[in-house]
KEFI-477880 format. One record per residue (C-alpha): x, y, z; residue number from 1. Coordinates in Angstrom, 3 decimals. Layout:
u | v | w | pos
X | Y | Z | NUM $
...
***
This chain:
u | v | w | pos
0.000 | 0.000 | 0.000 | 1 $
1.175 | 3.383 | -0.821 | 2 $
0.463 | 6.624 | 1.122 | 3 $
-1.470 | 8.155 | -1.385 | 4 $
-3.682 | 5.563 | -0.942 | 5 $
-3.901 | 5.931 | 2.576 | 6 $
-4.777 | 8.978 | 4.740 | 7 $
-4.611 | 9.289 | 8.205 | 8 $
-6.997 | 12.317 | 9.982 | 9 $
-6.985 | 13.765 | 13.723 | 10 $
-9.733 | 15.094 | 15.454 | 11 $
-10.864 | 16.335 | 19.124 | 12 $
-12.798 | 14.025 | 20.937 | 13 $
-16.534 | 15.450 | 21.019 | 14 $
-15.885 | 16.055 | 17.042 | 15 $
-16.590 | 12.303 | 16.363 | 16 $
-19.468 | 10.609 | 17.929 | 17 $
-18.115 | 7.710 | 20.560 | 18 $
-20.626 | 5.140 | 18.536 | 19 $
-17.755 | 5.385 | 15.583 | 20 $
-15.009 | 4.522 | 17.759 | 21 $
-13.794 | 0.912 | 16.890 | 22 $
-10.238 | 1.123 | 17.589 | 23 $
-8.224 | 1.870 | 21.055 | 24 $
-4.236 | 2.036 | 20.108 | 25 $
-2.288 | 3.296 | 23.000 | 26 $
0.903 | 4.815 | 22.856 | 27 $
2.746 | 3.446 | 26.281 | 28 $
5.838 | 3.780 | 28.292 | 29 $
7.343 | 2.245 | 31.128 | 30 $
9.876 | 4.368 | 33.124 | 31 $
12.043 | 6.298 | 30.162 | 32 $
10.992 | 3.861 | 27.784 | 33 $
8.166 | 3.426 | 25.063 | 34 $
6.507 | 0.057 | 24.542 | 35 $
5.969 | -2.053 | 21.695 | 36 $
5.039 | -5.432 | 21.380 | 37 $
5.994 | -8.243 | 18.864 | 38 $
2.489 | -10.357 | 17.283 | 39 $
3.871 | -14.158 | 16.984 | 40 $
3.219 | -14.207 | 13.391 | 41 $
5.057 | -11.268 | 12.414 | 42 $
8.407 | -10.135 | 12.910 | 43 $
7.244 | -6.211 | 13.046 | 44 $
6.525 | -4.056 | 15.897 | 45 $
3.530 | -2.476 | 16.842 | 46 $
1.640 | -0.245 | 19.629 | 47 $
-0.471 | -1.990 | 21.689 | 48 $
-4.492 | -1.380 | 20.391 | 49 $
-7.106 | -3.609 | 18.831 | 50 $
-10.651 | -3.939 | 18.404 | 51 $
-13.331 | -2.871 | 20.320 | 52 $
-15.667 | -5.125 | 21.667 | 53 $
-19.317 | -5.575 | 21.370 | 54 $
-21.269 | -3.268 | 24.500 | 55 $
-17.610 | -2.525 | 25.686 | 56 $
-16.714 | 1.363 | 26.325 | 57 $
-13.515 | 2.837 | 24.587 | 58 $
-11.789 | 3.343 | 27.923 | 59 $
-12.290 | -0.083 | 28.232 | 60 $
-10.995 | -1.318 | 25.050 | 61 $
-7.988 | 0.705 | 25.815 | 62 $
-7.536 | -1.123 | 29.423 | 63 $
-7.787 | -4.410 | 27.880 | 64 $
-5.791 | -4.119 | 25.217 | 65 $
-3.098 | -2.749 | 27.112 | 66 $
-3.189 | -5.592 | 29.367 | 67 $
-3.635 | -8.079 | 26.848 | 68 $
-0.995 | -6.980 | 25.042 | 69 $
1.292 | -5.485 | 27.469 | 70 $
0.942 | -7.534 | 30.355 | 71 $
0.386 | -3.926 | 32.287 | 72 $
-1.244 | -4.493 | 35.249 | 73 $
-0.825 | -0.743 | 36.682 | 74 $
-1.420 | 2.243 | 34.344 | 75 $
-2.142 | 5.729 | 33.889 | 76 $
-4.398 | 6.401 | 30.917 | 77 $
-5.588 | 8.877 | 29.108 | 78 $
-7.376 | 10.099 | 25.957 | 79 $
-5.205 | 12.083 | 23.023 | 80 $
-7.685 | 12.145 | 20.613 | 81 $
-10.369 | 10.576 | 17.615 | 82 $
-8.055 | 9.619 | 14.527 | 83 $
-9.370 | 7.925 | 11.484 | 84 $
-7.449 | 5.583 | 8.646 | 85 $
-9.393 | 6.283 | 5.627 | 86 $
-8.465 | 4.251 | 2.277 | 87 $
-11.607 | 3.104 | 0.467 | 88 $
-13.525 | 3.983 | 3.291 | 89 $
-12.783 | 5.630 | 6.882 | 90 $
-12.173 | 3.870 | 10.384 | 91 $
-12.179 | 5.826 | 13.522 | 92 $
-10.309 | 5.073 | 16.842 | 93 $
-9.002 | 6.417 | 19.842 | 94 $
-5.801 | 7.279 | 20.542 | 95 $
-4.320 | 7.006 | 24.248 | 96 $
-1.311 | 7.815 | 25.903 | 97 $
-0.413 | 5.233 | 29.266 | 98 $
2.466 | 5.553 | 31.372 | 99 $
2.806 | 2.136 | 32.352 | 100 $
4.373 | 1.110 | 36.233 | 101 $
3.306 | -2.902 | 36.656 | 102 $
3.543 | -5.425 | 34.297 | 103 $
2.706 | -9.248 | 34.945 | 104 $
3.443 | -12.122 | 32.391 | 105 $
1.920 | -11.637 | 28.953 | 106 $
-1.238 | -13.064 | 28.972 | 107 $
-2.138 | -16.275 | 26.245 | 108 $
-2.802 | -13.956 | 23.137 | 109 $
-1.491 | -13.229 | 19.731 | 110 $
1.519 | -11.760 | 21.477 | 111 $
4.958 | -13.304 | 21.223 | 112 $
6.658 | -10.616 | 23.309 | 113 $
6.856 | -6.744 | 24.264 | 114 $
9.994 | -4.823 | 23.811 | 115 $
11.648 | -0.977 | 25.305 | 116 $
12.452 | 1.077 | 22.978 | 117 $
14.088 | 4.778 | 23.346 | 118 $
12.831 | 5.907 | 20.375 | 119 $
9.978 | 4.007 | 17.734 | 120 $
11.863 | 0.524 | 16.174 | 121 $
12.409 | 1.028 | 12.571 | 122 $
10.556 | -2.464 | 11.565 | 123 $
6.781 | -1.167 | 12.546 | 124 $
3.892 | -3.389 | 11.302 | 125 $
1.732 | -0.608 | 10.198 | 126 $
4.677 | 1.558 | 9.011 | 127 $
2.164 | 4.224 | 7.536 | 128 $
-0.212 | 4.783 | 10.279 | 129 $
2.065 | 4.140 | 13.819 | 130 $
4.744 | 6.864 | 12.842 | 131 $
1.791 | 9.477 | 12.705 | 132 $
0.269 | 8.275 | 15.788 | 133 $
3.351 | 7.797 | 17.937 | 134 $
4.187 | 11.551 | 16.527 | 135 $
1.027 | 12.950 | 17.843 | 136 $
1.362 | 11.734 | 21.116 | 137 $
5.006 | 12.673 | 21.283 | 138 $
4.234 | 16.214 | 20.077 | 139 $
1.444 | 16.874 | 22.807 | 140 $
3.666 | 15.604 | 25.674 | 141 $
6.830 | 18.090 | 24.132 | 142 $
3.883 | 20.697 | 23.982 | 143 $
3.827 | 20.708 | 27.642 | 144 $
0.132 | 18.968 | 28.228 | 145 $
-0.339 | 16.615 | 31.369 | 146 $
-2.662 | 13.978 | 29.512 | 147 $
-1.958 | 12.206 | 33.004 | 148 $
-3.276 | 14.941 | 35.373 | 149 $
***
């Protein structure tokens, strides 16, 4: 896929109605590291997100995800904002920021392992979307905000 094809959109929170929302991805970090985890089929990395669930609230998505994921087991989370991937047709999500202090084991998933990372890896599984997100987040915490507080 090439990035014309692909376009990737930010937007504040109350812009997009939460009923669109079918993503969490969460941007995470653990002490002065960020955290990325490694799908056993793939040999990529990737931010933690996935799916949300049928009756499940985004927050929620986000916490389980991160946990499933992650193995985080104490977090501090917060909204960024709504982003969309639109090719053919759009997607919205979520995007979150966690600072991450408890991990247990990774839980049976589709996770092989997580990694720390002082800056993004250069082998990314969604090499046209993550870079954008990861930048956004980055950006808002350099900007001075407290997404935490």
């Amino acid at each position: 896929m090439h990035s014309e094809d692909l376009k990737v959109s930010f937007y504040a929170a109350e812009e997009i109605n939460d009923s669109a929302l079918r993503f969490a991805v969460i941007v995470a970090r653990y002490e002065s590291s960020w955290v990325f985890c490694k799908h056993k089929c793939r040999t990529t990395w990737e931010v933690p997100g996935g799916h949300r669930e049928q009756g499940e609230t985004i927050l929620d998505a986000a916490k389980r995800e991160l946990f499933e994921e992650t193995g985080a087991i104490a977090f501090d989370l917060a909204p960024v904002c709504v982003y969309s991937v639109k090719r053919e047709d759009e997607s919205f999500g979520m995007l979150f920021y966690a600072q991450i202090s408890a991990f247990e084991p990774l839980p049976d998933s589709e996770m092989e392992r997580i990694g720390f990372f002082a800056d993004m890896p250069d082998e990314l599984t969604y090499p046209l979307i993550q870079p954008l997100l990861f930048e956004r987040v980055t950006c808002t915490l350099e900007d001075g905000y407290d997404l935490l507080s």
